[in-house]
Structures are given as structure tokens and as C-alpha cells.
LUMTI-941291 format. One record per residue (C-alpha): x, y, z. Coordinates in steps of 0.25 Angstrom, whole numbers, padded with zeros to 4 digits, always signed. Layout:
XYZ ...
This chain:
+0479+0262-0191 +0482+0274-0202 +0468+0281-0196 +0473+0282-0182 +0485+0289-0185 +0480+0301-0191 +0472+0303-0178 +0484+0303-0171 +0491+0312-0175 +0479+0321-0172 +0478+0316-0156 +0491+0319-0157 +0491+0332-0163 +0480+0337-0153 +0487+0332-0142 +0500+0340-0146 +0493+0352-0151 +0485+0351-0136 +0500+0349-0130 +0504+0362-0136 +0491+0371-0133 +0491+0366-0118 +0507+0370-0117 +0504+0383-0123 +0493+0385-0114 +0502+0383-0103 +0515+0390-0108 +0506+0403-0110 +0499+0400-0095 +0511+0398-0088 +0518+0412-0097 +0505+0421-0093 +0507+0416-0077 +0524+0421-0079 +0523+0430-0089 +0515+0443-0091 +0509+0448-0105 +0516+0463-0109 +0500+0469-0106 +0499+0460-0093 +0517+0466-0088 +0511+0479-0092 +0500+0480-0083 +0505+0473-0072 +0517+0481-0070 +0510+0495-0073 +0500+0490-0062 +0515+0487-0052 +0520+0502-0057 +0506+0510-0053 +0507+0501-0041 +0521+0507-0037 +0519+0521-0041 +0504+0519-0032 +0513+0515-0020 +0523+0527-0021 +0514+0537-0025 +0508+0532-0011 +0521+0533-0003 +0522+0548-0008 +0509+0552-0003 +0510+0544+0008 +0521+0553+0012 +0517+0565+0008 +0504+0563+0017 +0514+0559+0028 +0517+0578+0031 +0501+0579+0031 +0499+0567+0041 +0510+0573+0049 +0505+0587+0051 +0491+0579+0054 +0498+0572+0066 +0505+0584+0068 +0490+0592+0072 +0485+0579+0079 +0498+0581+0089 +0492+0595+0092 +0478+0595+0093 +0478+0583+0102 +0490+0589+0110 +0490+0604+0111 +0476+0604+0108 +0471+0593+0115 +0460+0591+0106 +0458+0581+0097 +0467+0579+0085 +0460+0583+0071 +0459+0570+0061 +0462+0575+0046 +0456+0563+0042 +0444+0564+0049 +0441+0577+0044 +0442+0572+0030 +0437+0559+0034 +0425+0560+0022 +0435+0563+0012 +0444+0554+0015 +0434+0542+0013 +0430+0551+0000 +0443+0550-0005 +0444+0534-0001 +0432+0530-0008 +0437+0539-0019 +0448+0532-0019 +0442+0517-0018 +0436+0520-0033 +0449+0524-0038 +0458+0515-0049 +0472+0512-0044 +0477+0521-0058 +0467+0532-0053 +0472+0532-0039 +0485+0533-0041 +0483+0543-0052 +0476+0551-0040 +0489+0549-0030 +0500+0553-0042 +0491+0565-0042 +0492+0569-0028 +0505+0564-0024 +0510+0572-0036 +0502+0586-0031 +0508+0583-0017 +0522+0581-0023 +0522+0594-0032 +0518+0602-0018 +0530+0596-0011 +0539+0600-0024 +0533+0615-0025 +0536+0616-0010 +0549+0611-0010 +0553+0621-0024 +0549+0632-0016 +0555+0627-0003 +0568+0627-0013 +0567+0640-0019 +0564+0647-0006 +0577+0639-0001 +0584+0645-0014 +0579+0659-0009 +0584+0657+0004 +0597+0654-0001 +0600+0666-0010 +0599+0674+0003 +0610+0668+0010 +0613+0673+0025 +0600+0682+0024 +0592+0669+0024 +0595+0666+0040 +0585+0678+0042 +0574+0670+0036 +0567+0662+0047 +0566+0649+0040 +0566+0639+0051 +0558+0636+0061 +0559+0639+0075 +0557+0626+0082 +0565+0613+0079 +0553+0607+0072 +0560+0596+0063 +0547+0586+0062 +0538+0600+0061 +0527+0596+0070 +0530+0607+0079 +0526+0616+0069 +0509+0615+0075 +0502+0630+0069 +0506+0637+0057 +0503+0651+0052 +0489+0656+0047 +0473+0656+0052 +0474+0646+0067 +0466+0644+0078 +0470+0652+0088 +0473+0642+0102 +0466+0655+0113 +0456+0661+0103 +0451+0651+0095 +0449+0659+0083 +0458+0658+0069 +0470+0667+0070 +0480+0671+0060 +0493+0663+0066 +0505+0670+0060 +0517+0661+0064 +0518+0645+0068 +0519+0637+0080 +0526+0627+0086 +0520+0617+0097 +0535+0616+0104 +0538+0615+0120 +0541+0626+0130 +0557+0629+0127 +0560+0623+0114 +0571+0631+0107 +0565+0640+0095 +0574+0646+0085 +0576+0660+0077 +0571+0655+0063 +0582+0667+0055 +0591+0674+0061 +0588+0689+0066 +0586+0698+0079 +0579+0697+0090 +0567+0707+0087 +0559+0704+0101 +0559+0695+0112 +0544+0697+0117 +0540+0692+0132 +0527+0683+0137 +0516+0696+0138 +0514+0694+0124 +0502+0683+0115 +0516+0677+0110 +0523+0676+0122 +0538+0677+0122 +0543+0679+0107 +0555+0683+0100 +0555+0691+0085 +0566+0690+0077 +0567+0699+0067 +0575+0693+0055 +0580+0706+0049 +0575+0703+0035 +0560+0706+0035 +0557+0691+0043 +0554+0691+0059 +0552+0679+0068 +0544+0678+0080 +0545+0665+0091 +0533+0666+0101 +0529+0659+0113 +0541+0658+0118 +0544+0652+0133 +0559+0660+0132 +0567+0669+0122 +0582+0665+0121 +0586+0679+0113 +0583+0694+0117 +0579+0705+0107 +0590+0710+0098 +0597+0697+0097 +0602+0690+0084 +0599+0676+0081 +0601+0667+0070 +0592+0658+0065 +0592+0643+0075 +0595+0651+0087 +0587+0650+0100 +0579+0660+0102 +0569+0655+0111 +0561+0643+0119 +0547+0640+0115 +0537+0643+0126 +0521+0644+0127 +0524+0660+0133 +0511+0670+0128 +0497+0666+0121 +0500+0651+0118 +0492+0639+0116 +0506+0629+0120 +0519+0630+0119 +0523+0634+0106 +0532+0644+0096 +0523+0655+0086 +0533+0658+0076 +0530+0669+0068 +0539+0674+0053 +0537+0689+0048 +0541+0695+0037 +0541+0709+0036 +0533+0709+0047 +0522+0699+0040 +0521+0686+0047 +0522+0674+0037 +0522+0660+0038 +0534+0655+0047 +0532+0641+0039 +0535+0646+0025 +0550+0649+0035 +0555+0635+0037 +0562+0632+0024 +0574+0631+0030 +0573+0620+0037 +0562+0613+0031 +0563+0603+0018 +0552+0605+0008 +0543+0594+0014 +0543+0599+0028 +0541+0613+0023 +0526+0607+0018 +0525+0599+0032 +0527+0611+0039 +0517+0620+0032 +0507+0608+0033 +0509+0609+0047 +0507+0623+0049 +0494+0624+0038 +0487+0613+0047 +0489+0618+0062 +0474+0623+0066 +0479+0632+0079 +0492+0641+0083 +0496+0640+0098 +0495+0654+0099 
């Protein structure tokens, strides 16, 4: 009977010692399945941040991309209906690079891709800031010169408030008769027959031209400060020579009058009698980010309408 005790006492030390490992066992389970180690927290919610910063550094590029697929529309609009030929595709003519880039892509590490997108979302970014501090210091320029400012032609002179009217810019074009390149020294805008058009500064009345002319009906202002302003194509001039006018008046209705592809305005900006760029002229109406859609839109145009 003394022998059996002994052997007791070990069962039941086995059992309780079996008791105590299989409820640790299940106590440390069920903690892992509720609870996270410090390393496993770390790394899951390093893994939720890059998530997050992947998915806004997305929505900023997706809406800086949002001005370039608006002037590609913007072109697609005017080849298939002024030109009546087919639209050019962007993306077909860099089809092969674009799967390039995709494959590229495929073999990427999330950390390298988004590396990749900080990277270009930053460049686009620092273009946007460096146009918009020298929008600002130009506007700080315009200021110190106080009434002498509404001389400056710096509007435009159509209301163009989504700037799609906006269809050739200046610099090297097709020209619509000849079919050679052409320097193009103003802009044009695709707009109806009688659409009101605007002095952009106000001035005089230099010269109200008639139809026997290439340009058709056009009025010169001159700004009395070294700039000039010309309005071509015209279908009716609503001032005579001599007159003052401030900028936002009337001066005219848009036409298809003299060499002209389709109705439309060629609007030309000279300074001491050297033309320049008319779009470098819209600060005034213009907030930094539809200053760059608008010179976008001018550097893609492919043909003036005159």
C-alpha cells in the first residue's frame, strides 16, 4: 500500500504539470491571435502608413495629370471638328513606351515604386511652386506701378473661363493654306461670328483696318507705354481711330473677315514694336494653375487658323 503512494504523487504531478503547460500553451495562442508582438505592431502599421502616403501621393498626381488630359481632349475637339480629320492619340504614339514603363513597373518593390512616385509628384510640385512665385512677384511688380498698370494688356480678349477657346499659340505652326511651318506671332481663338472681344489695357485707337487686308478687319491699339495690341479677323469694329478705351470695353465682334481657316480671333502683343508672347499677358486674370494649363495649351496647338 506504502508503494502506490509514491507513484501517486507522480501521476498526479504529470497530470498537473501537463494541466499547466497545455493552459500556457493556450493562453500564449489565444494572446498572439488579440495581441501583436512590438516587432509584429511595428511592421503592420509601417505597412498601413506607406499604404496611406501611396494612396495620396496617387491622388496628387492623379490630379496634376487631370491639366495634361484636358488639353489632350482639348486637341481631339479640334482635329476631329475644324479639321475633320482624325483625332491624334498621345497614347498611341508612345504606345511602346508606355508598356516599357508598365513592365518596368511590374518588377518594381512597393517601397521602390513609391520611392519613384514621391519623386515625380515632388518635381511636378516644385514646377507648380516656381510658377506661382513668379506669378506673385510679377503681381508684386504690377502693383508698384499703380494706375500705369491699366496700360498692360494682361487679360485676355475673349471670355475664355474654362480656356478651351484658347486652340494656337505663338511660335513655329502649320500654316492652314500653305502647308509649310510658319512663325505664328500671336494666338488664336476658335469663337463664333459676333462674339464680343475686349481691349486687353486701356489706350487709343491707332487703326481700324478694313477686309482688303490677309488679316481682315483689325483694330491696333496702342497702349502708350511701349506695348500695342492688335484684334484680327474681325466681322465688325465697335470703335473708330483715335478713340480711347479702357481695358473690358467692346471693341469689336469676332468674324472669319480676310485669310482665315474658320472663324476665329489672332491676337497679337508688341512691345516697342517687337511682338512677344500674348500668353506671358494673362496674369491678371489667371491663378497660377491656370496660367500653366493655359501655356500647356498654347505649346501643344499643331496649326494657327490663319
Amino acid at each position: 500500500m506504502m508503494a502506490h503512494k509514491p507513484k501517486n504523487k507522480i501521476t498526479k504531478f504529470i497530470t498537473t504539470l501537463l494541466t499547466w503547460v497545455g493552459a500556457a500553451v493556450v493562453y500564449f495562442a489565444i494572446f498572439s491571435l488579440l495581441f501583436d508582438t512590438p516587432a509584429e505592431y511595428e511592421l503592420r502599421h509601417s505597412t498601413d502608413k506607406m499604404r496611406a502616403e501611396y494612396e495620396a501621393l496617387s491622388a496628387r498626381y492623379d490630379s496634376l495629370n487631370m491639366v495634361v488630359n484636358n488639353v489632350i481632349e482639348r486637341d481631339r475637339n479640334i482635329f476631329g471638328i475644324l479639321f475633320e480629320s482624325t483625332p491624334y492619340d498621345f497614347n498611341s504614339d508612345y504606345e511602346q513606351q508606355r508598356v516599357v514603363l508598365h513592365e518596368e513597373l511590374l518588377e518594381q518593390s512597393k517601397g521602390r515604386m513609391l520611392k519613384s512616385l514621391t519623386m515625380q509628384t515632388d518635381n511636378l510640385e516644385a514646377t507648380l511652386s516656381q510658377l506661382e512665385s513668379t506669378y506673385s512677384n510679377l503681381q508684386y511688380k504690377l502693383d508698384s506701378l499703380g494706375s500705369r498698370s491699366n496700360n498692360i494688356p494682361s487679360i485676355q480678349p475673349v471670355i475664355n473661363h474654362q480656356l478651351t477657346l484658347l486652340t494656337a499659340g505663338y511660335g513655329m505652326l502649320m500654316h492652314p493654306f500653305y502647308r509649310t511651318l510658319q512663325s505664328h506671332q500671336g494666338v488664336d481663338y476658335t469663337i463664333p461670328e459676333g462674339e464680343s472681344i475686349f481691349a486687353t489695357a486701356d489706350g487709343v485707337v491707332k487703326d481700324v483696318l478694313g477686309k482688303t487686308s490677309t488679316s481682315g478687319i483689325t483694330i491696333v491699339i496702342d497702349h502708350e507705354n511701349g506695348y500695342t495690341t492688335s484684334y484680327s479677323h474681325l466681322q465688325k469694329a465697335k470703335v473708330k481711330r483715335r478713340q480711347k478705351v479702357r481695358r473690358g470695353d467692346i471693341i469689336a465682334l469676332s468674324g472669319n473677315s480676310g485669310l482665315s481657316l474658320s472663324p476665329h480671333l489672332h491676337y497679337e502683343v508688341r512691345y516697342e514694336g517687337m511682338r512677344v508672347d500674348p500668353t506671358h499677358y494673362f496674369f491678371m486674370e489667371l491663378t497660377p494653375e491656370e496660367y500653366e494649363k493655359i501655356l500647356r495649351i498654347a505649346q501643344s496647338g499643331m496649326q494657327s487658323f490663319d
